[in-house]
C-alpha positions in Angstrom: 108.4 116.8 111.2 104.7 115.2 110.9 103.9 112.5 108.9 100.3 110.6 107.4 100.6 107.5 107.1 96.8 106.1 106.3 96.6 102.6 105.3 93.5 101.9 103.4 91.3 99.1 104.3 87.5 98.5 105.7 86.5 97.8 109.4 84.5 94.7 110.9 85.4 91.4 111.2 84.1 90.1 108.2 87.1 92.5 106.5 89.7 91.9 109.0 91.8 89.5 106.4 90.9 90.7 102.8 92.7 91.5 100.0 91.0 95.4 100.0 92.9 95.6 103.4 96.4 95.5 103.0 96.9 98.8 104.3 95.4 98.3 107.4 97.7 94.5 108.1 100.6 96.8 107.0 100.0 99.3 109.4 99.2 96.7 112.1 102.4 95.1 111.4 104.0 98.3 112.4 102.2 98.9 115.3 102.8 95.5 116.5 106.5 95.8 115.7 106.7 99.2 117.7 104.2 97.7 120.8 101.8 101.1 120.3 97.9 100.8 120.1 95.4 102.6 117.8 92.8 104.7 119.4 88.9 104.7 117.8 88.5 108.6 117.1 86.9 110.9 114.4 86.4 108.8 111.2 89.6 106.4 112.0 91.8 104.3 114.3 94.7 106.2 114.7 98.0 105.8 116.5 101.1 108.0 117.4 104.4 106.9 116.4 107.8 108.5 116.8 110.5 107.3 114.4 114.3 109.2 114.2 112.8 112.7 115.3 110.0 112.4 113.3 106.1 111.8 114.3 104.4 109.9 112.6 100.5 109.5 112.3 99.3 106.0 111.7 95.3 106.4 110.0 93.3 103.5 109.6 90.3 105.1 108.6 86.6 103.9 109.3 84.7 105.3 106.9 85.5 102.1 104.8 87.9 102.5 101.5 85.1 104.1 99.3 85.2 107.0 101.5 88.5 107.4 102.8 88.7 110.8 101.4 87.0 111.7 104.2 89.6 110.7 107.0 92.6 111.2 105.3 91.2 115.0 104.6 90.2 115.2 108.6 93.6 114.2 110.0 95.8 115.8 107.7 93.9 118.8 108.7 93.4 117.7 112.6 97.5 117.5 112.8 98.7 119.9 110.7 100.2 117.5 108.8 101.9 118.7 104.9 100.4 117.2 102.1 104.1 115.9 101.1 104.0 114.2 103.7 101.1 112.2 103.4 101.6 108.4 102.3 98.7 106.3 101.2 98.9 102.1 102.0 96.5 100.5 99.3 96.2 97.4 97.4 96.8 97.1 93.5 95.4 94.2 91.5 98.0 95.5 88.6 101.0 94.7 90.7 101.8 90.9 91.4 101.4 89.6 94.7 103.6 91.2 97.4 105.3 93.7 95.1 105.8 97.1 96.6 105.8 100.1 95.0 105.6 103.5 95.9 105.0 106.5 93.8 104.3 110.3 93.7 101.2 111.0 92.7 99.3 110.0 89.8 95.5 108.6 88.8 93.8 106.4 90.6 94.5 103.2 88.5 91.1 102.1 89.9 91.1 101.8 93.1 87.8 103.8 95.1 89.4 104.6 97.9 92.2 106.9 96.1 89.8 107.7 93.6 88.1 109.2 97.3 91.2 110.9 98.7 91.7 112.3 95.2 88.3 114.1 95.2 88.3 115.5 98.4 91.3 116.7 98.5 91.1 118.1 95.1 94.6 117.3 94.0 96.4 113.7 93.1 100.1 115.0 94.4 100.9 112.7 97.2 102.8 109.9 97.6 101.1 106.5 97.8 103.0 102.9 98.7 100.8 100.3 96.4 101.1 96.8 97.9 100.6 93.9 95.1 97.7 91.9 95.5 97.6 90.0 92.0 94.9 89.5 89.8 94.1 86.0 89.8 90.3 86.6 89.2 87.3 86.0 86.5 86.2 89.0 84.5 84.2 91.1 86.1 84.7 89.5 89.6 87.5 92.2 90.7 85.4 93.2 93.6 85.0 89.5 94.9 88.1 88.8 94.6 89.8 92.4 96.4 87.2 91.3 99.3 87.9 87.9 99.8 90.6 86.6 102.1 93.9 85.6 101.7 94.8 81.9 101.0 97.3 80.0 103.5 100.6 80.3 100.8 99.2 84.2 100.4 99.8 84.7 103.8 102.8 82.7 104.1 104.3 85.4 101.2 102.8 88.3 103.1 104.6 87.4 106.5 107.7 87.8 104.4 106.5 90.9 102.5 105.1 93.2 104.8 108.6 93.9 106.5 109.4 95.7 102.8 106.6 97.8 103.6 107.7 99.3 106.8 111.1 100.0 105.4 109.2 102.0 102.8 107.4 103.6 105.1 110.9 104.6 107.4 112.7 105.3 104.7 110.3 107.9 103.2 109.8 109.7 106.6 113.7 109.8 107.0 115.6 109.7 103.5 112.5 111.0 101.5 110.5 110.3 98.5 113.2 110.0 96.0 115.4 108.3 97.7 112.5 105.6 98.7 110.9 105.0 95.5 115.0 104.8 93.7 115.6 102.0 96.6 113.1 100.4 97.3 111.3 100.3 93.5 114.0 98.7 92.0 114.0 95.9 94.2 
């Protein structure tokens, strides 16, 4: 069995700590955990990962969030990879800080880089995990504040957040969507 898993997020330094890049610190807390290395290929960063049988495609796409579409359509295609088993890493200003959730399908609440997957791939049926960033901003300052880095006590919650993430992310590939969001939403 193949898996996507694309964590959202946007490349260069001046990124590397942001809010809008949750995906990407998820996914480089998996790597990290499971000592493999991303690769810089064809409109993303991408890494092989084998998990209980299972291979797993970790996509940290370079075409920055806005146009993530892009990637996520390319790899799927690249690896022969089912679109039901395709999981999306992205931040949500709805959600408070560090709250995981993962659901099915469903609008883009938003967010330009599903609103991107959505359009390309013509369809909103795949499963996406949505990691709580908060929303602790002015009006109208969303996108300053989903681009700014995290604050020291931020981080400090993240180290003990992002570890609920990769059990998502096992727990889909293994026990499958149901399962996952049952366990893990409820939490």
């Amino acid at each position: 069995m193949k898996y996507l898993i694309a964590g959202l997020g946007n490349v260069g330094d001046e990124y590397h700590n942001t809010r809008h890049n949750i995906g990407f610190k998820v996914l480089d807390a998996l790597a990290e955990a499971s000592d493999i290395k991303f690769e810089d290929k064809r409109f993303g960063y991408i890494s092989e990962y084998r998990y209980r049988g299972r291979i797993l495609f970790l996509l940290k796409p370079s075409t920055y969030v806005n146009l993530s579409g892009r990637s996520v359509n390319f790899w799927l295609k690249k690896k022969s990879v089912p679109i039901e088993n395709l999981l999306v890493i992205l931040d949500d200003l709805s959600l408070p800080l560090g709250a995981v959730r993962l659901r099915p399908g469903g609008g883009d609440g938003g967010h330009n880089g599903l609103r991107s997957i959505i359009d390309v791939l013509g369809h909103q049926n795949f499963a996406r995990l949505r990691f709580g960033i908060g929303n602790d901003f002015p009006y109208g300052r969303q996108m300053d504040y989903v681009l700014s880095h995290w604050t020291r006590e931020e981080e400090s919650l993240l180290t003990e957040k992002i570890p609920a993430g990769l059990e998502v992310i096992h727990s889909f590939v293994t026990a499958g969507l149901d399962y996952t969001m049952n366990t893990y939403n409820n939490k």
